[in-house]
N, C-alpha and C positions, 0 to 999 in steps of 0.2 A: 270551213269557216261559215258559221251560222250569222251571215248579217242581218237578217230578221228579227234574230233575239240577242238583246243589250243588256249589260248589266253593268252598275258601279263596281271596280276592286273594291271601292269602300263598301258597299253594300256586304260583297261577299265577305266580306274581311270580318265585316259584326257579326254576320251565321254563323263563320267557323268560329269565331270565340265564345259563342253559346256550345255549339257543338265542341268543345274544346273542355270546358267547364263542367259538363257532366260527366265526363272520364278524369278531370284531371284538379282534384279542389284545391294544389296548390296555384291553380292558374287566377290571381289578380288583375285587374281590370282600373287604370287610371287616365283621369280625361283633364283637359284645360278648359270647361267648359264650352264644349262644343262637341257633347256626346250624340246631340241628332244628328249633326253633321257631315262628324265620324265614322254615327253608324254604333257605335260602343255604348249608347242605349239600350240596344237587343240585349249586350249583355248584363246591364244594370238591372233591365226587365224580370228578367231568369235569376238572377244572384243580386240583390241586391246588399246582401253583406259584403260582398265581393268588389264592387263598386266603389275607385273615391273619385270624388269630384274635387281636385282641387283648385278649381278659380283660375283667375286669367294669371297665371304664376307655375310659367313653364319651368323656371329653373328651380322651383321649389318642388316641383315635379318630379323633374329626374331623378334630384337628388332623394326623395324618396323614395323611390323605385328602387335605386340603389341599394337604400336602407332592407327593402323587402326582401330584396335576393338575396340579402346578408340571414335570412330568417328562414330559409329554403324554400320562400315562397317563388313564382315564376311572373312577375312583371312584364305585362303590354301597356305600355305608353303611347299616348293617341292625341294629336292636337293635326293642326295645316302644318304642311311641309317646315313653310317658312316660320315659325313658331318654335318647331319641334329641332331644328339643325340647327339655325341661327339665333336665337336667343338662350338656348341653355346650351349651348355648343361647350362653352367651360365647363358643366356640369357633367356632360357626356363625354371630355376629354378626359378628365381629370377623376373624376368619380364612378366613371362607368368602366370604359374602355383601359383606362391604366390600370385599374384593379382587375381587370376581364371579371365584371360581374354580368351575371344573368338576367340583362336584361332585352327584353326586346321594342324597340320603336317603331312605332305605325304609323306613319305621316301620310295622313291623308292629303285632298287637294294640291298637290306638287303639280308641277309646271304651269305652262301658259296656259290650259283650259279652266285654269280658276277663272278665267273669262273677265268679268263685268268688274270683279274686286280690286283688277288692275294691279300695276306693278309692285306695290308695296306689300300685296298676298301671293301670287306669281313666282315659288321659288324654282329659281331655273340653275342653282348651284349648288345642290345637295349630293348632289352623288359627287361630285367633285370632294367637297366637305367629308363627309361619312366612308370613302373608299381612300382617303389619307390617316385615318389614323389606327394604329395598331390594334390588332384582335379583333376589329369590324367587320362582319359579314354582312355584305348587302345584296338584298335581294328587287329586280323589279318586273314584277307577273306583267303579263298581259292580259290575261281576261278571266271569269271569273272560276273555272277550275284551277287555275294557274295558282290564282291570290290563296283557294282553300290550299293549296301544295305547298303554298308557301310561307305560310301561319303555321302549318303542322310540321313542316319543317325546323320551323324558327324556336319550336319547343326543344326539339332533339340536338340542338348547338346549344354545349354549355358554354356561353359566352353572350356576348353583344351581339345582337342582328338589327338592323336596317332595314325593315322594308317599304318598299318607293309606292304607294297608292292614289290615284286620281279621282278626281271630281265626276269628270262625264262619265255616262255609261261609253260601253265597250261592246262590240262584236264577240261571241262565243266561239274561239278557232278551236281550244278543243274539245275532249269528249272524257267523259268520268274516268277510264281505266286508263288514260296515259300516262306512264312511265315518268316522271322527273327523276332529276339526280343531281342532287349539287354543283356549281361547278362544270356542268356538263351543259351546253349549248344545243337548241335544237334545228338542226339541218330542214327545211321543207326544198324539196327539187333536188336535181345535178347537174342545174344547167353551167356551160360554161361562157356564156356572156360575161355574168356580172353575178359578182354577191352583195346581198343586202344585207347587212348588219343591224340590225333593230331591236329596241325593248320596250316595255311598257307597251303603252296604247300606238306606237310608232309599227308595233307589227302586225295590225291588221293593214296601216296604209299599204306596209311593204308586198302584205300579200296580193291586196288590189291590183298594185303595179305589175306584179309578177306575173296574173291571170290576165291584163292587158297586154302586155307584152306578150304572150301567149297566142294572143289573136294574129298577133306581124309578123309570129314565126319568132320571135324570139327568147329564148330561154335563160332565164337568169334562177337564181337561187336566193332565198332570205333562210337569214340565222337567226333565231330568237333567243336573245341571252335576257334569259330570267333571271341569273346568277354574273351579277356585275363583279363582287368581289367575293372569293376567287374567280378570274377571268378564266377563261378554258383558251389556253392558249394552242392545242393541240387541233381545233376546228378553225383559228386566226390563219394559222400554216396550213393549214390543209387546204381552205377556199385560197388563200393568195398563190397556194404553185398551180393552182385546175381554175381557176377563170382569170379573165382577162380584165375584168375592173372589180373595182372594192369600193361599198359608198357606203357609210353608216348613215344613221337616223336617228336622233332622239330626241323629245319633247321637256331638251336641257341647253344649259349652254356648251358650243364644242369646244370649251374651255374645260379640262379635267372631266369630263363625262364618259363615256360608252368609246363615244370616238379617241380619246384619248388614252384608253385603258388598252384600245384596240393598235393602236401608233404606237407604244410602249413596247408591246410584243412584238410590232413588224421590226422596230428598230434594231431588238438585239435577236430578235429568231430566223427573220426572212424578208428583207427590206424591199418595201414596194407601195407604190401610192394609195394612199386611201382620201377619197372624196367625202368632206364630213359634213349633214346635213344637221343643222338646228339651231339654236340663239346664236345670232354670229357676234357676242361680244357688248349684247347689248341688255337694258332693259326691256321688260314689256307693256303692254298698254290694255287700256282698258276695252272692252268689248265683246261682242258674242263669240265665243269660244272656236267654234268651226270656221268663221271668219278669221280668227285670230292665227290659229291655224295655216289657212291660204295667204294671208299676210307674210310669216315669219316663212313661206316654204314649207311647213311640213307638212305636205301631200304627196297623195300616189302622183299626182302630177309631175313634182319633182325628182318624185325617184326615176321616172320615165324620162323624162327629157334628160336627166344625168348618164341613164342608161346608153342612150340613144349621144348625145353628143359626144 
């Protein structure tokens, strides 16, 4: 892990769609007016035929996107989390996902590190939202090779995809030629302390813990599930029979999120406790992001004292 060098998934998320666009001219490009934001500027730059902008009218949105896939065009949709889940949500039940059309969503700014916008921009329920309903495939990278894997991914599902993208920049954990695969979780360590369950921007904290823990002699393991739905239920069971505690992590609420998708599998495959770290059930608040962060618990801090206690 490169903590040196930071980058937004949103940032990389607008690269790959330029890079994306000159292989592929059915690839379309729709924004709710906040293309700098997004990042889906870079692609309006490069294509601007390609570009719409349609206003602050997220369900007017979808519902064309909809319309595009119906034309064999390939639709990315782009607004804030909270934007893009929860106010066209009828759009994307109904219009998207019940038809399984081809479209893909790109929800930038998701969770608490929208920071300073405060609770009403702060969606800390989407992957709850988007991993309930039929033919939804969600994905959430963690850094910026991940997000490019995960954009070129989201071409090759004929269907609905989900992906989960944040505000802050990120730590680079990996390196150009890693392997992704759908659905397929990635193991770092075999310690048998503890496993860390984490997504998004939660698994750089995890890896911190893990190389702190390290220092005490103690060896635990982090899971990086880029691929929220389908869940890889075959790495769930495999860390809960080979360590000795289970804590997930994520910058959601543990209401319906990663931790719950993860309880789901223990219940009917290999029942055993999982310690769930993130929104315990609440709103969030306005403020500096990293602060915010230490506020709600999700630090390497935490995963360390859970380890440990």
């Amino acid at each position: 892990m490169d903590i040196n060098k930071k980058i937004a998934t949103r940032q990389s998320y607008g690269e790959s769609l330029v890079e994306l666009g000159k292989v592929n001219n059915n690839i379309v490009v729709l924004d709710a007016d906040l293309a700098e934001a997004t990042k889906t500027n870079l692609f309006k730059k490069e294509f601007p035929d390609r570009f719409f902008d349609m206003g602050i009218a997220e369900q007017d949105m979808l519902a064309t996107a909809a319309g595009f896939s119906t034309c064999n065009k390939i639709p990315f949709v782009s607004t804030f989390a909270i934007f893009a889940t929860g106010r066209a949500y009828d759009q994307i039940r109904n219009s998207i996902c019940y038809p399984k059309l081809n479209v893909k969503i790109c929800a930038t700014h998701s969770g608490i590190t929208v920071g300073e916008d405060g609770a009403t921009h702060q969606m800390l329920e989407d992957i709850n939202i988007m991993r309930g309903l039929p033919n939804m495939t969600v994905l959430s990278p963690c850094d910026d090779i991940e997000t490019k894997w995960a954009v070129n991914e989201a071409v090759k599902i004929n269907g609905p995809v989900y992906i989960r993208l944040g505000r802050a920049v990120t730590p680079i954990i990996y390196e150009e030629n890693n392997d992704f695969k759908l659905g397929e979780a990635i193991q770092f360590g075999n310690g048998r302390e503890a496993t860390v369950f984490a997504t998004g921007m939660m698994v750089a904290e995890a890896l911190k813990a893990k190389e702190e823990l390290e220092k005490e002699g103690i060896d635990i393991r982090v899971v990086d599930f880029h691929t929220i739905k389908p869940i890889d239920k075959k790495i769930i069971v495999k860390c809960a029979k080979e360590t000795k505690k289970l804590i997930s992590i994520e910058d959601h609420s543990i209401i319906g999120g990663l931790g719950t998708a993860i309880s789901e599998v223990l219940t009917e495959e290999y029942p055993a406790k999982l310690i769930k770290l993130g929104i315990k059930d609440c709103f969030g608040k306005s403020g500096n992001a990293m602060e915010l962060l230490k506020y709600f618990g999700l630090t390497s801090k935490e995963i360390i004292e859970n380890v440990k206690n």
